[in-house]
C-alpha positions as CSV (number, residue, x, y, z in Angstrom):
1,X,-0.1,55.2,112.9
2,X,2.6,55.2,115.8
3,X,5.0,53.7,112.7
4,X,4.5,56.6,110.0
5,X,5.2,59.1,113.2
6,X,8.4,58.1,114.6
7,X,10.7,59.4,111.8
8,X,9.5,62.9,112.4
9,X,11.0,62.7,116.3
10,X,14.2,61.3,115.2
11,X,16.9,62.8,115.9
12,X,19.2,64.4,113.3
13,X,23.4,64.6,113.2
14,X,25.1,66.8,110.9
15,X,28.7,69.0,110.6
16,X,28.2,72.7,111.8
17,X,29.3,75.0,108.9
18,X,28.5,78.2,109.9
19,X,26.7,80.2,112.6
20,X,24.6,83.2,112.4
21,X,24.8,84.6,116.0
22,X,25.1,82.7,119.4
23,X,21.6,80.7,119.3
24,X,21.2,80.0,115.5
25,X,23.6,77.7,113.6
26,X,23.8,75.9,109.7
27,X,24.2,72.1,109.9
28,X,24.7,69.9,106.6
29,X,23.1,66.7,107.4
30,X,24.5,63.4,106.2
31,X,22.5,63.7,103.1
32,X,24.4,67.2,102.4
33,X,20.9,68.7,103.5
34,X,22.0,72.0,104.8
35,X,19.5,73.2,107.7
36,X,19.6,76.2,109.8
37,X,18.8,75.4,113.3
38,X,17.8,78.4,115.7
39,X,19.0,76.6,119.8
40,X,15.8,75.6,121.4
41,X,15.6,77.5,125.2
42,X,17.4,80.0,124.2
43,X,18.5,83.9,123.2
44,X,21.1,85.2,122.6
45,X,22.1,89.3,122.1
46,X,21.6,90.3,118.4
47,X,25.1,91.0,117.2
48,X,25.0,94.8,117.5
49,X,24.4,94.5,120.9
50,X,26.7,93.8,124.3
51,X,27.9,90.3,124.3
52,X,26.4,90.1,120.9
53,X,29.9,89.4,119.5
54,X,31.1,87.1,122.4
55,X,28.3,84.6,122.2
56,X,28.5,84.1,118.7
57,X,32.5,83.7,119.2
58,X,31.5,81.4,122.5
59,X,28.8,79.3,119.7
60,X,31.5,79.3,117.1
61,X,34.1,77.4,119.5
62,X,31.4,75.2,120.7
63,X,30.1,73.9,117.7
64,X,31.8,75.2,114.3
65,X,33.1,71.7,112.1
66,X,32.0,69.9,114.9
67,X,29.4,66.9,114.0
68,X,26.3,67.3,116.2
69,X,23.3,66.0,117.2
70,X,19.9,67.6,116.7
71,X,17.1,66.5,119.1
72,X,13.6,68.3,118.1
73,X,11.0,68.5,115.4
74,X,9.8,72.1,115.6
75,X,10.0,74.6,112.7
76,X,9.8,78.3,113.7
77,X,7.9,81.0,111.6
78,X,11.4,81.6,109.9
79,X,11.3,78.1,108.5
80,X,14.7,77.3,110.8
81,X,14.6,73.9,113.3
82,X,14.2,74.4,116.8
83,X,16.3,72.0,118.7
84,X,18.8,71.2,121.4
85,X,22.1,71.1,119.8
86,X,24.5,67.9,121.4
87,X,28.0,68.2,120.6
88,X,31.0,65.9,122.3
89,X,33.2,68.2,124.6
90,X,35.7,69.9,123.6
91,X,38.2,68.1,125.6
92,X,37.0,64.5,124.2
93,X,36.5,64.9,121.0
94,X,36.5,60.7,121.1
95,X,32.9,60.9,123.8
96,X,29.6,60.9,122.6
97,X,27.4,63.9,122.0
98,X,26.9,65.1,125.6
99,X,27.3,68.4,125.5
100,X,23.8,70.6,125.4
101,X,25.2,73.9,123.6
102,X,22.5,75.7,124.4
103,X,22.7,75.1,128.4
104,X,26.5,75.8,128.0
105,X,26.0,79.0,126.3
106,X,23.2,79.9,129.7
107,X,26.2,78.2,131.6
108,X,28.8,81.0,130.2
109,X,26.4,83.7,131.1
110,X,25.9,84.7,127.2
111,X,22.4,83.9,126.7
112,X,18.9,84.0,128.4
113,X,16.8,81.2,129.0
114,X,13.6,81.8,126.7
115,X,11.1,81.6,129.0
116,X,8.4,82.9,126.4
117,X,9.1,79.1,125.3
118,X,10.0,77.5,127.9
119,X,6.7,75.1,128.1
120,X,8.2,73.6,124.8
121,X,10.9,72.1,127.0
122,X,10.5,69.1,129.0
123,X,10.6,69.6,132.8
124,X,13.9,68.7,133.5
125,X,15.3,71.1,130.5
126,X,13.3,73.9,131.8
127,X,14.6,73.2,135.4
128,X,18.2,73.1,134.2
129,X,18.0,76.0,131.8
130,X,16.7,78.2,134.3
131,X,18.7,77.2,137.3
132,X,21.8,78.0,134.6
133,X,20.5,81.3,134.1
134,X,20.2,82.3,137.5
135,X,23.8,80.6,138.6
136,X,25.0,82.7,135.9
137,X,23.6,85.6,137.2
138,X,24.7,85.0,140.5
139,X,28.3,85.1,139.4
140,X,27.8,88.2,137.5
141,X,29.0,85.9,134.2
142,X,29.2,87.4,131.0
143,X,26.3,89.7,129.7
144,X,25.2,89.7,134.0
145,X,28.3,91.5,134.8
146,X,26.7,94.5,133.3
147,X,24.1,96.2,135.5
148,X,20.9,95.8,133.5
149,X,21.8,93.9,130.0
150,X,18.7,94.3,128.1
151,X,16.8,90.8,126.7
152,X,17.0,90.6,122.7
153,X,13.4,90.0,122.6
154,X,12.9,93.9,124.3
155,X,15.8,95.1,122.2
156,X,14.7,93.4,118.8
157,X,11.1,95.3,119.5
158,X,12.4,98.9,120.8
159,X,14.1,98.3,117.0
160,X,11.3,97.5,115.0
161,X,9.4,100.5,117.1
162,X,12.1,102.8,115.4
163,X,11.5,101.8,112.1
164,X,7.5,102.0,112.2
């Protein structure tokens, strides 16, 4: 049993080829699979709103023609992976995949930590991602510079409120 279920957790590597928005990305695997993956433990500001723009600029020099590594299993109700996104820093492109994109995006102050998710991530993840958030906060970084930025999650339903 064990056998048949270790293929499902592998992890994935692929080039980035295009980005929707600064937590959801398109990856063609090796076997020119093309896959959208939405970042795991995060959210980022729909396009029309503040910072909107900037993370999806901030995703784009992080990832775009980069090969990366996808570590998670989960499909979301859109059909799109969930997973952490590994890249090789930009200044070594020759280094592994060490780079969690989505913890760099918290890092730059562009994106929340999804706590309506968060006990998808393992402890450590959850610690990190959150302790990201609030350093970025701290420092008034990106979207916090702004005196109340409003979460995508309350901005994507005071939109669909409008349309109703």
């Amino acid at each position: 049993f064990l056998l048949f279920s270790l293929p499902a957790f592998a992890d994935v590597t692929g080039v980035v080829v295009g980005f929707a928005d600064g937590d959801t990305v398109t990856v063609i695997e090796a076997d020119k699979t093309q896959n959208k993956v939405r970042l795991a433990g995060i959210d980022a500001p729909e396009k029309a709103q503040s910072f909107g723009q900037r993370a999806k600029q901030r995703m784009s020099t992080l990832v775009f023609g980069k090969e990366v590594r996808l570590e998670g299993d989960k499909r979301d109700r859109y059909g799109r992976t969930v997973a952490k996104v590994w890249v090789s820093p930009s200044d070594c492109q020759r280094c592994t995949k060490t780079l969690d994109a989505g913890l760099a995006m918290l890092t730059s102050g562009l994106v929340w930590h999804y706590k309506k998710y968060q006990n998808e991530q393992s402890p450590e993840d959850r610690e990190r991602y959150a302790f990201a958030e609030n350093e970025a906060r701290s420092k008034r970084a990106g979207l916090w510079s702004e005196a109340n930025p409003i979460p995508p999650w309350d901005w994507r339903k005071s939109r669909r409120s409008v349309y109703r």
